[in-house]
C-alpha positions in Angstrom: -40.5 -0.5 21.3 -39.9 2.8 22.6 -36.4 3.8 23.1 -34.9 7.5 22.9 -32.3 6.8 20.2 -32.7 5.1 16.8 -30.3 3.6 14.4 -31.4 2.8 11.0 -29.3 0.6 8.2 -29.6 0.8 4.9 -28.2 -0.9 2.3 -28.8 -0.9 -1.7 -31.7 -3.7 -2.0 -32.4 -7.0 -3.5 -35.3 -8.9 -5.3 -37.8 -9.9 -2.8 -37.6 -13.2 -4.4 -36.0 -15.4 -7.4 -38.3 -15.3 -9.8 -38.7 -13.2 -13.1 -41.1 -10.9 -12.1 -39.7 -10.0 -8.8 -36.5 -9.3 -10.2 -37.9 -7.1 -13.1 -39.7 -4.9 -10.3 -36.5 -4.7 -8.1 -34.3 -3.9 -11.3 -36.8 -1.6 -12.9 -37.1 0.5 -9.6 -32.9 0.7 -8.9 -31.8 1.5 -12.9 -34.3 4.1 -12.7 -32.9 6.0 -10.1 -31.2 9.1 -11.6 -28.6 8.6 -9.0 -27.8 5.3 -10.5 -28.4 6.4 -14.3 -28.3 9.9 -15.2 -29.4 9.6 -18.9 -32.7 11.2 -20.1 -36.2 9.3 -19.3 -37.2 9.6 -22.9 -33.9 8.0 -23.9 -32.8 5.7 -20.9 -36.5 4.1 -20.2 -37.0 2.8 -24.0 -33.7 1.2 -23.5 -34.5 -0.6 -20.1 -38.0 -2.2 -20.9 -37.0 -3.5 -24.4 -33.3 -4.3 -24.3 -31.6 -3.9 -20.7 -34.4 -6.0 -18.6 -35.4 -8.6 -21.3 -31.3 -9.5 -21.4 -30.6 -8.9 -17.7 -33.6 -10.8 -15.8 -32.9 -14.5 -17.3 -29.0 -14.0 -16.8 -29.8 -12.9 -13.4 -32.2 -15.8 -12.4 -29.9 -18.4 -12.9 -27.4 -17.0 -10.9 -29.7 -15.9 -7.8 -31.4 -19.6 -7.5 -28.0 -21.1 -7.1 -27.0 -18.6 -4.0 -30.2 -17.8 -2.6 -30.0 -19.2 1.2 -32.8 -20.2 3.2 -35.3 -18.6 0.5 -33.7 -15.4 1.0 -31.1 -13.4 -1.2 -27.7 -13.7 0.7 -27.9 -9.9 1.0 -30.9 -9.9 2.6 -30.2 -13.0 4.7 -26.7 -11.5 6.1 -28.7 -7.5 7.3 -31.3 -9.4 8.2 -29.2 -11.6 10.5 -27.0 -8.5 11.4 -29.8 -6.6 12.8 -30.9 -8.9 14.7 -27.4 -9.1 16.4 -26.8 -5.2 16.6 -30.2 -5.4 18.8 -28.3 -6.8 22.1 -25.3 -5.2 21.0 -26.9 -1.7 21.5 -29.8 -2.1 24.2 -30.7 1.5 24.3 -31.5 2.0 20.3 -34.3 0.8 18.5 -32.3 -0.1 15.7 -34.2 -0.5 12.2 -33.2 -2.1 8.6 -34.1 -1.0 5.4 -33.2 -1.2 1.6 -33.0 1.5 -0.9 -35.0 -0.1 -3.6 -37.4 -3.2 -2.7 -38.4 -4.6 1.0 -37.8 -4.0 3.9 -39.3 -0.7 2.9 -37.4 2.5 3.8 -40.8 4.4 4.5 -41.8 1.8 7.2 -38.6 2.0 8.9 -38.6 5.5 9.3 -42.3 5.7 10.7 -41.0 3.0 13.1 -38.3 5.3 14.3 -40.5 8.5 14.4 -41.2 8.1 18.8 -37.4 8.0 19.1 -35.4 11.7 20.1 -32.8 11.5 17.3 -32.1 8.6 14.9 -28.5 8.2 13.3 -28.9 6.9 9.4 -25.6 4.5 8.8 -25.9 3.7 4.6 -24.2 0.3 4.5 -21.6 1.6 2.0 -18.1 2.5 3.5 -17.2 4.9 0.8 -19.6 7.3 -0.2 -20.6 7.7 -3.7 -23.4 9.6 -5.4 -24.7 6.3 -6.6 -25.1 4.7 -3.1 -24.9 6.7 -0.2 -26.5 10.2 -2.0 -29.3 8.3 -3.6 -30.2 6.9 0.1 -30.1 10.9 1.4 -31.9 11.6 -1.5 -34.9 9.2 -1.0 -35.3 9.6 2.9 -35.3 13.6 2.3 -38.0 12.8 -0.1 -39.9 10.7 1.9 -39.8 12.7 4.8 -41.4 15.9 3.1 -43.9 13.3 0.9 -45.0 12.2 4.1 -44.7 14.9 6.5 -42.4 12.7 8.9 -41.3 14.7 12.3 -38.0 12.9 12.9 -34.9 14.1 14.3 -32.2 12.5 11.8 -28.4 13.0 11.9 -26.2 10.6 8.8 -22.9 9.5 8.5 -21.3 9.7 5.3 -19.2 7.0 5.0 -16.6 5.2 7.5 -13.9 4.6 4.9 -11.2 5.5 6.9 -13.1 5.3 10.3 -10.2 2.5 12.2 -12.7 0.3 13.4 -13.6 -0.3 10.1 -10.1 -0.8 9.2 -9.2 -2.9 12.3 -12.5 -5.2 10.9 -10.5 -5.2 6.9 -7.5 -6.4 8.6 -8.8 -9.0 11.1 -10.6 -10.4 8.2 -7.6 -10.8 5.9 -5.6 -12.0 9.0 -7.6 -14.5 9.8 -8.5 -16.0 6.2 -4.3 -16.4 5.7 -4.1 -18.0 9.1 -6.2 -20.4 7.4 -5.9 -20.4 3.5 -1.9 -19.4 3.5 -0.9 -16.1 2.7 -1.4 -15.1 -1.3 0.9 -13.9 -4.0 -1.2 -10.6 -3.9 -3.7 -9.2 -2.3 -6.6 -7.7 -4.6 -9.5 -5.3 -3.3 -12.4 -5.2 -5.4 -14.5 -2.3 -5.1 -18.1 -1.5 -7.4 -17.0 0.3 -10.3 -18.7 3.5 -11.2 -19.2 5.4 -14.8 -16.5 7.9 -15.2 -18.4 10.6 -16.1 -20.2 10.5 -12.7 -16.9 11.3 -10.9 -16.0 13.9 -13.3 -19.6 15.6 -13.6 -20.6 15.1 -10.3 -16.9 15.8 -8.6 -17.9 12.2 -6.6 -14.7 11.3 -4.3 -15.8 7.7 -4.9 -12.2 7.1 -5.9 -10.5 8.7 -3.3 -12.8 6.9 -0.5 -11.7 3.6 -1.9 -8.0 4.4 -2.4 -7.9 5.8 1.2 -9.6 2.8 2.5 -6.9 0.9 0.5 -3.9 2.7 1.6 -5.0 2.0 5.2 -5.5 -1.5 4.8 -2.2 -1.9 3.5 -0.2 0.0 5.9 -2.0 -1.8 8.8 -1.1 -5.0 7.4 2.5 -4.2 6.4 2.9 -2.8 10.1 1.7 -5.9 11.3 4.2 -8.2 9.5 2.0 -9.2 7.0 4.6 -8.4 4.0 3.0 -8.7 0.2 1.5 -6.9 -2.8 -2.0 -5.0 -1.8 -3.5 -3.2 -4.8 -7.0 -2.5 -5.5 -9.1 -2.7 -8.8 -13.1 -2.2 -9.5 -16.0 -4.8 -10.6 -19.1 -4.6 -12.2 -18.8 -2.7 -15.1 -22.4 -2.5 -16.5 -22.7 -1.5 -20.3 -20.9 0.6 -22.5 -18.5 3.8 -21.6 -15.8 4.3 -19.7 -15.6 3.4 -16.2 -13.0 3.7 -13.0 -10.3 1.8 -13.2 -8.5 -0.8 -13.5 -11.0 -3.6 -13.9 -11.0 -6.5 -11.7 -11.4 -9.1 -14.1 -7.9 -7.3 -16.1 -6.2 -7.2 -13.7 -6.9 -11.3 -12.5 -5.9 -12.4 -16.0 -2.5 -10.2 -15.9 -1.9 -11.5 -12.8 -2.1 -14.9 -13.4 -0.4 -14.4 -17.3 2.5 -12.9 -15.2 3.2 -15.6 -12.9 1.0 -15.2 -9.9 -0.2 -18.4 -8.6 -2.2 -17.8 -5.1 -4.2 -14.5 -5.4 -6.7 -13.4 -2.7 -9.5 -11.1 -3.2 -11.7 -8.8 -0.6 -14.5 -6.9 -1.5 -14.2 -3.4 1.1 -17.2 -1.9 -0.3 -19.3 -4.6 0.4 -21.0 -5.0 4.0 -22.6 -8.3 3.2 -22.1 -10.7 0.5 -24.5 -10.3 -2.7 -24.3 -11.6 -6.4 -21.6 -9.2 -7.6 -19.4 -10.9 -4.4 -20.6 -14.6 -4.9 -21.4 -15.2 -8.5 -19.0 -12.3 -9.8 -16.1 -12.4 -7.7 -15.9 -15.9 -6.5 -17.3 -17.6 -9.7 -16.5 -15.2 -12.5 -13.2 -14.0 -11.9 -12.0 -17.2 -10.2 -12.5 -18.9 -13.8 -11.0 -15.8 -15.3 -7.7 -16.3 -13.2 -7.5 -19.9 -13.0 -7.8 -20.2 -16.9 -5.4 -17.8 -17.8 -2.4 -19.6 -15.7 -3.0 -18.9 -11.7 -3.2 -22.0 -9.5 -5.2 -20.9 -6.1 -8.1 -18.1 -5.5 -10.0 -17.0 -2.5 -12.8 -14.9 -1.8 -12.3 -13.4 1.4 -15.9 -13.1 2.3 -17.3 -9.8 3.2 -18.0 -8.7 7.3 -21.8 -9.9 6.9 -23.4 -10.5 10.2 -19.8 -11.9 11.8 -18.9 -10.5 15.4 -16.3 -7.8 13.7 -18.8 -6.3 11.6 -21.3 -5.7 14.9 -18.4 -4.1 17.0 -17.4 -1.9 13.8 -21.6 -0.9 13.5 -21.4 -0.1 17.4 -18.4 1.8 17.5 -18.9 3.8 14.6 -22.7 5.2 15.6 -20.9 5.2 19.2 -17.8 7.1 18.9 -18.7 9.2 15.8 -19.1 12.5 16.9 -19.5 14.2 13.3 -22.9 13.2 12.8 -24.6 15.8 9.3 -27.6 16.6 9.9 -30.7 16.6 7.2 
């Protein structure tokens, strides 16, 4: 393939397959990112091999075999399957797929893409965080210079208020109400993040997310659609304080309070992964349906659905504040 412009997705990364070593690899390669965990080697790598990954790989097993689809993880299964949709979509790109940590491998994408005049990198998180989107910058940068790559590469930061992205939130939520009823509330779930990296690192993770929030919400109130929208964050991985509120609080106050039908998005997440499946629509369904709430639904994330291709092509189309490396 030899086009002139290049687009190249990436998202965070998943075990290449369900099993305990391949998860160990894939875990041991992501919590060792000092974007992801800023605490000393010395300190932080005794900790992983002999408490974090002996705990973490069997829980995780059990809960990748029962959503793994078509011998694939479901995050891997929805980008691959999006890809191969954005192709048609855009005729004149070589567009190119590509995970943080783990396969497809970020270094063969980008020697894939070196023929092309300029390449656009989209990261697959709508609001940027030093965590997701920086550690992405920060590995491309460094493969690039490792590897003496000559590529022309422009990024986008994040699209969390980009209104094709906003128009694909609402859509979503419109639709799933057309079918499922319309909830009590409304409840975005967004990853949660340590504290101290928004205070240390002055990360506007928070902001991104309440922005994309406050859009939502006004789109859908402007369109009739007339209920509670508040937003919360998931995933809280070990000890210290982290953003809140906490999904899973907030579910149980909900449904102690009264709330019977609660439906929950996930903005952050361009396809649907463990903490969406097994954490949201396992976890914290149990969690509000035994404290007193009568109907939950996952409103799944874009994946490789029709609305999330249009929002891909519009925003590498019509964004014209491309940074460049």
């Amino acid at each position: 393939m030899n086009k002139k412009q290049g687009l190249l997705l990436v998202n965070l990364g998943t075990p290449s397959a369900g099993t305990p070593m391949a998860i160990r690899n894939y875990l041991t390669e992501f919590l060792l990112d000092r974007h992801v965990v800023d605490l000393p080697a010395f300190i932080w790598y005794p900790i992983l091999k002999y408490l974090v990954l002996p705990k973490r790989v069997p829980y995780i097993i059990n809960h990748y075999q029962k959503i793994w689809i078509e011998g694939e993880s479901p995050l891997l299964h929805y980008s691959k399957r999006l890809i191969n949709q954005l192709q048609p979509a855009l005729p004149d790109m070589q567009c190119e797929l590509a995970m943080t940590y783990g396969e497809p491998n970020l270094l063969s994408a980008l020697n894939n893409l070196k023929s092309c005049e300029k390449v656009t990198l989209l990261p697959l998180f709508p609001q940027y965080s030093t965590t997701t989107t920086q550690a992405v910058l920060a590995k491309v940068k460094q493969l690039i210079a490792d590897n003496n790559i000559k590529i022309n590469l422009s990024y986008i930061r994040d699209y969390a208020d980009h209104p094709s992205y906003i128009d694909a939130l609402y859509w979503q939520v419109q639709q799933t109400f057309s079918t499922q009823g319309q909830p009590d509330v409304l409840l975005l779930s967004y990853h949660g993040i340590p504290q101290r990296y928004i205070d240390k690192r002055q990360d506007d993770y928070v902001q991104r997310c309440q922005l994309t929030t406050k859009l939502l919400a006004d789109k859908c109130h402007a369109n009739g659609i007339d209920l509670p929208i508040i937003m919360a964050y998931q995933s809280k991985f070990g000890k210290g304080k982290w953003v809140e509120p906490n999904t899973s609080d907030i579910l149980a106050n909900l449904a102690k309070t009264g709330t019977e039908h609660v439906q929950v998005i996930c903005p952050g997440f361009s396809a649907d992964c463990i903490e969406t499946i097994y954490e949201i629509d396992e976890q914290n369904r149990e969690i509000f349906l035994n404290t007193g709430g009568k109907q939950f639904y996952y409103i799944p994330a874009l994946n490789d659905t029709p609305l999330q291709v249009k929002l891909i092509k519009n925003i590498v189309e019509k964004t014209p504040f491309l940074k460049k490396f």
